[in-house]
FIKOL-7172 format. One record per residue: residue in one letter; x, y, z of N, C-alpha, C in turn. Coordinates in pm, whole numbers, padded with zeros to 5 digits, always signed. Layout:
AXYZXYZXYZ/...
# end
This chain:
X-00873+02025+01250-00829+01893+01204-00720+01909+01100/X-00615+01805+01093-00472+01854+01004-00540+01790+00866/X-00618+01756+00870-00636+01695+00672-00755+01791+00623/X-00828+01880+00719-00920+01970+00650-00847+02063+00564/X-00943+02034+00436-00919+02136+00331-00805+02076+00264/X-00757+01960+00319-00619+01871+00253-00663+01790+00126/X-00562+01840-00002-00633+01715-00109-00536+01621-00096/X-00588+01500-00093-00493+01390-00057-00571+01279-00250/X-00458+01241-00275-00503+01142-00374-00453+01023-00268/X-00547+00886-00355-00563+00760-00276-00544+00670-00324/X-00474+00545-00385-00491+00472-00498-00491+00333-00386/X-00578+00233-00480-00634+00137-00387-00763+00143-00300/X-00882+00252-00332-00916+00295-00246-01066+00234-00263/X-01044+00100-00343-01202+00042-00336-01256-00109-00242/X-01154-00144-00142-01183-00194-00050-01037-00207+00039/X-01058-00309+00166-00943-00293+00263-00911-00196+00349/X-00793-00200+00316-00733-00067+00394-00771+00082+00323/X-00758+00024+00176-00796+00172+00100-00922+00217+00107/X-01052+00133+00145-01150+00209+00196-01184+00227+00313/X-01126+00197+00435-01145+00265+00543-01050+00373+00604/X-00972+00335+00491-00879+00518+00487-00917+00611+00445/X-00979+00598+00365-01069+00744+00250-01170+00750+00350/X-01270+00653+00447-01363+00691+00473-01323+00769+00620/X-01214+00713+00718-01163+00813+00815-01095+00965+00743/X-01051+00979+00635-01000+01115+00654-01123+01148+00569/X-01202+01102+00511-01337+01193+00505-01393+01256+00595/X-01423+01179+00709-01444+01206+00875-01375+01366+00883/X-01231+01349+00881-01144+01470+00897-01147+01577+00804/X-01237+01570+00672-01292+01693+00611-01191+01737+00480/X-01113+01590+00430-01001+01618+00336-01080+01600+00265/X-01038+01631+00129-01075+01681-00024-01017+01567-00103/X-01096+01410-00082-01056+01295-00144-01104+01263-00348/X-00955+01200-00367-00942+01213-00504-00951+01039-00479/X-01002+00951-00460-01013+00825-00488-00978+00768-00621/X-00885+00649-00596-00834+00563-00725-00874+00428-00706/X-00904+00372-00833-00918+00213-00832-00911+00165-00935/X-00925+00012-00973-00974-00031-01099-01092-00090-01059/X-01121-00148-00953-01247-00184-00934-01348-00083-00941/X-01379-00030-01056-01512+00082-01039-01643+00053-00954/X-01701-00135-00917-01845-00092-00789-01770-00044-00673/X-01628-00139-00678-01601-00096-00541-01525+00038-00530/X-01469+00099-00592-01445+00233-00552-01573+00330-00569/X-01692+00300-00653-01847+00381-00586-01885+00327-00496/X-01882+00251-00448-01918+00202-00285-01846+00262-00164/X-01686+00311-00203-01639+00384-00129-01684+00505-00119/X-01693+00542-00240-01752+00669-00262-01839+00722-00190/X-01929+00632-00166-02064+00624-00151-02074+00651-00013/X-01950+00582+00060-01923+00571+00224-01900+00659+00270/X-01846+00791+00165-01764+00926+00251-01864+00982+00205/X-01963+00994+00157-02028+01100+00159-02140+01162+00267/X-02123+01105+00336-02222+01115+00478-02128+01214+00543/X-01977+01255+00502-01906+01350+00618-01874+01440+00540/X-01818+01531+00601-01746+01706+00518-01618+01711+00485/X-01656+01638+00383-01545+01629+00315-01637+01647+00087/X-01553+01661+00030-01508+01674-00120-01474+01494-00171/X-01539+01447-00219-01418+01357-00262-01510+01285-00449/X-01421+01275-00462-01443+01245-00637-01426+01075-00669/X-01432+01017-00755-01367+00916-00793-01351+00880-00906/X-01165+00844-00944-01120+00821-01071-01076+00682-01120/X-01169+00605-01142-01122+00455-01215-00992+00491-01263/X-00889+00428-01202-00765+00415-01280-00719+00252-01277/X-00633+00261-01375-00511+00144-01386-00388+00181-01382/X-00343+00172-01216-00227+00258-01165-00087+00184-01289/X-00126+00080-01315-00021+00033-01393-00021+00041-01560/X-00129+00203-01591-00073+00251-01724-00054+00393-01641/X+00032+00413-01765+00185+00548-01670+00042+00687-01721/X-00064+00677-01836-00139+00752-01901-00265+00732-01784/X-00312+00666-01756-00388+00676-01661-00318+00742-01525/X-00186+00708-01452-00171+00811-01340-00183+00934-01363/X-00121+00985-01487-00088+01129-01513-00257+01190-01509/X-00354+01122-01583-00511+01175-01588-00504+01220-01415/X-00520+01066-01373-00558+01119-01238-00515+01213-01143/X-00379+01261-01151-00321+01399-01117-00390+01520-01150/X-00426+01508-01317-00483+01617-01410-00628+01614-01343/X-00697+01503-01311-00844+01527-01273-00827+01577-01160/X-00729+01580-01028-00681+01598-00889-00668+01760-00877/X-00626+01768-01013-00590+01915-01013-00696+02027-01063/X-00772+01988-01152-00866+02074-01222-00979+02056-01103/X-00985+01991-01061-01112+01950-00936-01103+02050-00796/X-00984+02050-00771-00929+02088-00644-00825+02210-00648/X-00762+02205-00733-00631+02282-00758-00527+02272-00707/X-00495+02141-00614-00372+02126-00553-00365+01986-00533/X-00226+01948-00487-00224+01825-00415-00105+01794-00306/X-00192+01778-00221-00119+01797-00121-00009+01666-00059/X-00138+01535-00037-00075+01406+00025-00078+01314-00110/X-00022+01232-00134-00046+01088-00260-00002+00977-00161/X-00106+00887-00089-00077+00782-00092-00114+00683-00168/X+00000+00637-00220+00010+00468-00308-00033+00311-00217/X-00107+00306-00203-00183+00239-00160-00219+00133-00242/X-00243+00090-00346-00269+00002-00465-00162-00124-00451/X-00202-00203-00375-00173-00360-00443-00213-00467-00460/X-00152-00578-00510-00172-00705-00527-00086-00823-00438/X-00116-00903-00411-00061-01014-00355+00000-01165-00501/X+00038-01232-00435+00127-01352-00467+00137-01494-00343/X+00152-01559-00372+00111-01681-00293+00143-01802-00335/X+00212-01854-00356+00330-02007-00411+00409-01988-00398/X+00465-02110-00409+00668-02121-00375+00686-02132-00498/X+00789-02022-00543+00870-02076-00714+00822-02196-00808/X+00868-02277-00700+00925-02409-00799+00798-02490-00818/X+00670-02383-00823+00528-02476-00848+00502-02324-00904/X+00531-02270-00958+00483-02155-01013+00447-02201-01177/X+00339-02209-01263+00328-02213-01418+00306-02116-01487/X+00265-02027-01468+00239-01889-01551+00363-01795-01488/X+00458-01734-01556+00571-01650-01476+00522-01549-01518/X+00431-01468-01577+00341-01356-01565+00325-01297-01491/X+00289-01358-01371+00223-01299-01236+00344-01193-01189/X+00464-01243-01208+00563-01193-01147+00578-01031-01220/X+00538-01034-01332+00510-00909-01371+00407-00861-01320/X+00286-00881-01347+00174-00817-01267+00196-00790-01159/X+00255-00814-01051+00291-00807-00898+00369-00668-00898/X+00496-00684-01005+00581-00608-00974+00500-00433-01024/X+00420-00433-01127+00343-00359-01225+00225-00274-01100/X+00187-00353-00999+00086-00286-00895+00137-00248-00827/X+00213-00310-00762+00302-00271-00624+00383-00186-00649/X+00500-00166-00749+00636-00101-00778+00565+00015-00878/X+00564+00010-00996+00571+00053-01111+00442+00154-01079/X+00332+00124-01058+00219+00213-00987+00200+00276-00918/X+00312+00280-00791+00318+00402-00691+00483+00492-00784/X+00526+00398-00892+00599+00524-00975+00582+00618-01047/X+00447+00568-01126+00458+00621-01200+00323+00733-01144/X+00252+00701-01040+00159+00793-01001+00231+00904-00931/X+00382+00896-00897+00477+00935-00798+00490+01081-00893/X+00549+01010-00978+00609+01071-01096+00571+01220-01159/X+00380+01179-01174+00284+01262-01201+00272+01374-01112/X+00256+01316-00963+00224+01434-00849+00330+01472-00814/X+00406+01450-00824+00530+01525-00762+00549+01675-00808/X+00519+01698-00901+00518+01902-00962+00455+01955-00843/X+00262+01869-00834+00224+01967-00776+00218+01919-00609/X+00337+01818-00566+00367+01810-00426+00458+01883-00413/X+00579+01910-00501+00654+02046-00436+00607+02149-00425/X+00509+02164-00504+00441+02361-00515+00399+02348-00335/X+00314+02236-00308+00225+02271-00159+00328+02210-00080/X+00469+02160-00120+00523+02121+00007+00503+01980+00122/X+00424+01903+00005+00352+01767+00047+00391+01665+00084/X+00318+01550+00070+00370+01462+00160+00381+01332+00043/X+00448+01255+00033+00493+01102-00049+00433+01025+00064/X+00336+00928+00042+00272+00813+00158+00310+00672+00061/X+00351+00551+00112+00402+00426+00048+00335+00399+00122/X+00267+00251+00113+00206+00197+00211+00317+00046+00156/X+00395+00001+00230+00499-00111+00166+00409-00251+00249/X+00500-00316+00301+00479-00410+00447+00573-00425+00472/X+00579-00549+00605+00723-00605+00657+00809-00675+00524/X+00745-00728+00467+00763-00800+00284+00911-00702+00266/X+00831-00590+00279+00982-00477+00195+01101-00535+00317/X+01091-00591+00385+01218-00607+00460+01272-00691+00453/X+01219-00813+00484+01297-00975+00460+01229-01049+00360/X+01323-01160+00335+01220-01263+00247+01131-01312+00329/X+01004-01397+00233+00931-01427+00335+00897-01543+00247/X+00874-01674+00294+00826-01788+00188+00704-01781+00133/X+00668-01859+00001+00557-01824-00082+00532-01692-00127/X+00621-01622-00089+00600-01454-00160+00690-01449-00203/X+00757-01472-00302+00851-01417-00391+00839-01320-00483/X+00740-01266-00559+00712-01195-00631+00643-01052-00500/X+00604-01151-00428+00563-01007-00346+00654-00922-00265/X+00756-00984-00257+00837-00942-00166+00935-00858-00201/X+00932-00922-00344+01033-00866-00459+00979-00726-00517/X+00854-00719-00521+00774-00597-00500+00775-00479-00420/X+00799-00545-00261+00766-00476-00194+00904-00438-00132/X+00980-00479-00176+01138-00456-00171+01203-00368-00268/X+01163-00354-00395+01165-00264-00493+01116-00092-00423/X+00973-00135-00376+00914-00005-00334+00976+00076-00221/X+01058-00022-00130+01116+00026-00007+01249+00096-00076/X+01330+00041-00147+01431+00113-00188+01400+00253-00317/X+01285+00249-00372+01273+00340-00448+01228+00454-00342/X+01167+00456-00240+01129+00557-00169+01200+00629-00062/X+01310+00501-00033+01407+00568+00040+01508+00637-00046/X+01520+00605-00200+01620+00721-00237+01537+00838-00265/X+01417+00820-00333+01379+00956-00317+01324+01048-00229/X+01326+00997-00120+01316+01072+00012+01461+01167+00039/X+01588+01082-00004+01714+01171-00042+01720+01279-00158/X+01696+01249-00227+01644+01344-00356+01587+01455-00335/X+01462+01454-00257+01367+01478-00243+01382+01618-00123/X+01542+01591-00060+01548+01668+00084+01548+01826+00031/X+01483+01915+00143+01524+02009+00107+01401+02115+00019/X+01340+02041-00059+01225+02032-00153+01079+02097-00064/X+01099+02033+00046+00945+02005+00142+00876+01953+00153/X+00898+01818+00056+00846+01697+00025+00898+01610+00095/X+00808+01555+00183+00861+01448+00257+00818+01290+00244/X+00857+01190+00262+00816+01098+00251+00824+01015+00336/X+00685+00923+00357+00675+00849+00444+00645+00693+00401/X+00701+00588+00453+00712+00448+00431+00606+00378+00594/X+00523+00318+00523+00418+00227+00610+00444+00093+00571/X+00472+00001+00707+00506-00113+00654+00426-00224+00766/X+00284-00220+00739+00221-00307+00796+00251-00505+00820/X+00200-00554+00907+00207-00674+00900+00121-00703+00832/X+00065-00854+00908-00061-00926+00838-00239-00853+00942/X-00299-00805+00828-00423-00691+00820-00505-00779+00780/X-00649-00767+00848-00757-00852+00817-00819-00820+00693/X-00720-00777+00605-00854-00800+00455-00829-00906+00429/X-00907-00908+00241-00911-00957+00146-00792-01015+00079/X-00659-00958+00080-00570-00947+00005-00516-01079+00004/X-00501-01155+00099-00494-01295+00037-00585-01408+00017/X-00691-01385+00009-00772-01376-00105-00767-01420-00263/X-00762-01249-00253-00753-01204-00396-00569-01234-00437/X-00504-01317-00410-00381-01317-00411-00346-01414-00530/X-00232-01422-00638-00221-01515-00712-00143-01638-00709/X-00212-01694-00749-00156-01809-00733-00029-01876-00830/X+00020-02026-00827+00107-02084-00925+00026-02066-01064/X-00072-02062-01074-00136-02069-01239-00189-01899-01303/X-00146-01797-01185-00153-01689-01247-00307-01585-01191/X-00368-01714-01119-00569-01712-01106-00578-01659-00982/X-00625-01599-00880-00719-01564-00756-00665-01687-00704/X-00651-01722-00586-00697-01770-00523-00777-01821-00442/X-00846-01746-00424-01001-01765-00368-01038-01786-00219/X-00937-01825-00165-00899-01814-00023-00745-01820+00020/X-00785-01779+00127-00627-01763+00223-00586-01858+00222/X-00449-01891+00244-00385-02049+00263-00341-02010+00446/X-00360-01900+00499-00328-01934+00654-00487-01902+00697/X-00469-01910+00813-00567-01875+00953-00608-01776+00967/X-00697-01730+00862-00749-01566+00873-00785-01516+01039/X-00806-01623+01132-00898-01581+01249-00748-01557+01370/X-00700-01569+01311-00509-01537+01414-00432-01470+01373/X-00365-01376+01473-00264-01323+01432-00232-01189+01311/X-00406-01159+01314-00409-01041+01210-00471-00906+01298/X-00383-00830+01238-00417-00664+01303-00540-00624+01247/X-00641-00539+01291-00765-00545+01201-00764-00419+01113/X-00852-00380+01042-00811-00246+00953-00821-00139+01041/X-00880-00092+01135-00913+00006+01187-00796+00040+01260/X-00736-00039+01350-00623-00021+01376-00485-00002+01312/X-00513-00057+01206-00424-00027+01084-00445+00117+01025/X-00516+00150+00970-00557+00277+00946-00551+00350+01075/X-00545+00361+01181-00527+00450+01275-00417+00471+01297/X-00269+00371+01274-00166+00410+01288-00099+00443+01135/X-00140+00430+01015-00151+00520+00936-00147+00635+00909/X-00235+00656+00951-00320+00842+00998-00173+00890+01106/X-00179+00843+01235-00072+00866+01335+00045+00915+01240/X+00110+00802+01163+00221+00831+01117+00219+00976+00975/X+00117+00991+00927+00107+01071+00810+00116+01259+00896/X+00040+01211+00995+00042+01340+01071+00132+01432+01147/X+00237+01295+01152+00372+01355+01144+00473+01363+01095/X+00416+01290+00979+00530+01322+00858+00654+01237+00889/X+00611+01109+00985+00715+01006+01020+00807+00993+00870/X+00910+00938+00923+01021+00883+00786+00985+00754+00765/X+00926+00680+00855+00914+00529+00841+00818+00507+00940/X+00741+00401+00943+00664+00345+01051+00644+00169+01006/X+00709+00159+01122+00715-00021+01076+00571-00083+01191/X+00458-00156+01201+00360-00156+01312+00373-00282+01363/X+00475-00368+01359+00467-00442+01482+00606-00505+01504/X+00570-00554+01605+00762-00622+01660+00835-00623+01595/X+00777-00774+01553+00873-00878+01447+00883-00772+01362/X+00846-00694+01283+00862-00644+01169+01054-00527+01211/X+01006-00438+01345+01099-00378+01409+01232-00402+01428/X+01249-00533+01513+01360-00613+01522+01411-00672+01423/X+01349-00742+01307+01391-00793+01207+01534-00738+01139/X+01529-00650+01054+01634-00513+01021+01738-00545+01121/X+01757-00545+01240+01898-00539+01340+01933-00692+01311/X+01813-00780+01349+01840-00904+01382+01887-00933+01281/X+01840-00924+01156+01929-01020+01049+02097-00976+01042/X+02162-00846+01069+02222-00819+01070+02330-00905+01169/X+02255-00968+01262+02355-01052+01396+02322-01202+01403/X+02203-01213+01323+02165-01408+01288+02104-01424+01175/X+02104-01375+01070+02063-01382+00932+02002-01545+00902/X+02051-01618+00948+02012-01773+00974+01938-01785+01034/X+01943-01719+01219+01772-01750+01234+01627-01708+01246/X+01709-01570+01150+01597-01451+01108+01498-01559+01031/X+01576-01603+00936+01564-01680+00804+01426-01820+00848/X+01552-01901+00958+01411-02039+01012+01263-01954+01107/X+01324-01847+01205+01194-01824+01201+01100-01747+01166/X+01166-01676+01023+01050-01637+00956+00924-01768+00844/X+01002-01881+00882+00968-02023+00755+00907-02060+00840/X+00901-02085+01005+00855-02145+01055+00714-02084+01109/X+00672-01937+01112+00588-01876+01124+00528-01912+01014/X+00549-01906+00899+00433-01926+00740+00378-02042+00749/X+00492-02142+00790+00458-02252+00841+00340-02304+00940/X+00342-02237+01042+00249-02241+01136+00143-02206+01096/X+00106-02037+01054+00030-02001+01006-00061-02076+00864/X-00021-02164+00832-00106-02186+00721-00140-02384+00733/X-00070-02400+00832-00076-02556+00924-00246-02577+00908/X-00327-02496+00912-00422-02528+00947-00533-02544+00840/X-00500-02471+00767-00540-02471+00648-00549-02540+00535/X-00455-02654+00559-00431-02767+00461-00528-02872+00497/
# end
């Protein structure tokens, strides 16, 4: 199996996608360094890989103090002695249109999980990803590509993360460090949800149609895995997300209506 004996750090890894990722490459016998701030739910993950042959630890972090990533490298390392994969996995969502936004906070917090947290954890592992020749994992979305309505802060996030990883994937050439960009659609968790709202708070539920039009985690995480195993440069997982990139380039206008008119649809029901 290609992740046996692999230390992979994980951040995000106390529900969603981040725990049925830790719990498949547990399956595969990697040497998991689990991150979260949710401490039940990253021991619940915990808790999930330990039934397979695999190593795996878990480090309460707050990817968004630069002193907490660096620990978790340092615990990655004294535990294991190497590090091989870091996927950044850790985010947050956003959910209003601007011009009903009251707390402009959020827009920091957004940018602080998404951006600033796979930097500064970047930052940390990177010594000991050149020593083993490792791998950079982003987990972005389609977000990093176009605007998308009611996500402004997320998008702005996840647009930040797409361009920070593609330059240092240039940087980076040569090194043996490679990096890979995951840019999922809409995935059946939690995450909008737990998404913020105009006043800064949870939301507490989805504003679209959780029961349509969502890829489920398992399948998500399976083309994950796919792409890490080969050290893809990019993996975008569905159409729209694919075409988008050319298309705006030749109708930027009606990239634009029917990406409004999809959010649109999608959340029609919900009101």
């Amino acid at each position: 199996m290609i992740f046996a004996n692999k230390t992979i750090v994980l951040t995000g890894a106390s529900a969603g996608i981040g725990r049925t990722l830790a719990i498949s490459l547990a399956q595969q016998g990697a040497n998991l360094v689990l991150a979260a701030r949710n401490q039940e739910g990253l021991e619940q993950t915990l808790s999930a890989c330990t039934n397979y042959p695999a190593e795996v630890i878990a480090v309460p972090t707050d990817v968004t103090q630069p002193e907490a990533c660096q620990q978790l490298m340092e615990k990655a390392i004294a535990t294991f002695g190497k590090i091989d994969i870091l996927i950044n996995n850790a985010g947050i969502g956003m959910l209003t249109c601007f011009d009903e936004v009251t707390d402009l906070s959020i827009f920091e917090r957004v940018m602080q999980v998404n951006y600033l947290g796979a930097v500064y954890c970047t930052h940390y592992a990177l010594p000991y990803l050149k020593a083993s020749r490792g791998l950079l994992v982003a987990i972005s979305s389609i977000c990093g590509k176009t605007g998308v309505p009611t996500r402004t802060g997320y998008v702005a996030s996840k647009h930040a993360m797409q361009g920070f990883f593609d330059t240092l994937r240039m940087e980076l050439h040569q090194t043996g460090v490679d990096v890979v960009v995951i840019s999922p659609g809409f995935v059946a968790t939690d995450i909008r949800q737990r998404a913020l709202g105009a006043d800064g708070k949870p939301l507490g539920k989805s504003p679209r149609d959780e029961s349509q039009g969502n890829m489920s985690v398992e399948e998500c995480v399976r083309q994950i895995i796919w792409a890490i195993e080969r050290r893809k440069r990019e993996h975008i997982m569905t159409f729209k997300g694919k075409i988008i990139p050319w298309a705006r380039l030749i109708a930027p206008g009606l990239v634009d209506r029917i990406t409004a008119a999809t959010i649109r649809k999608t959340t029609a029901t919900q009101k």
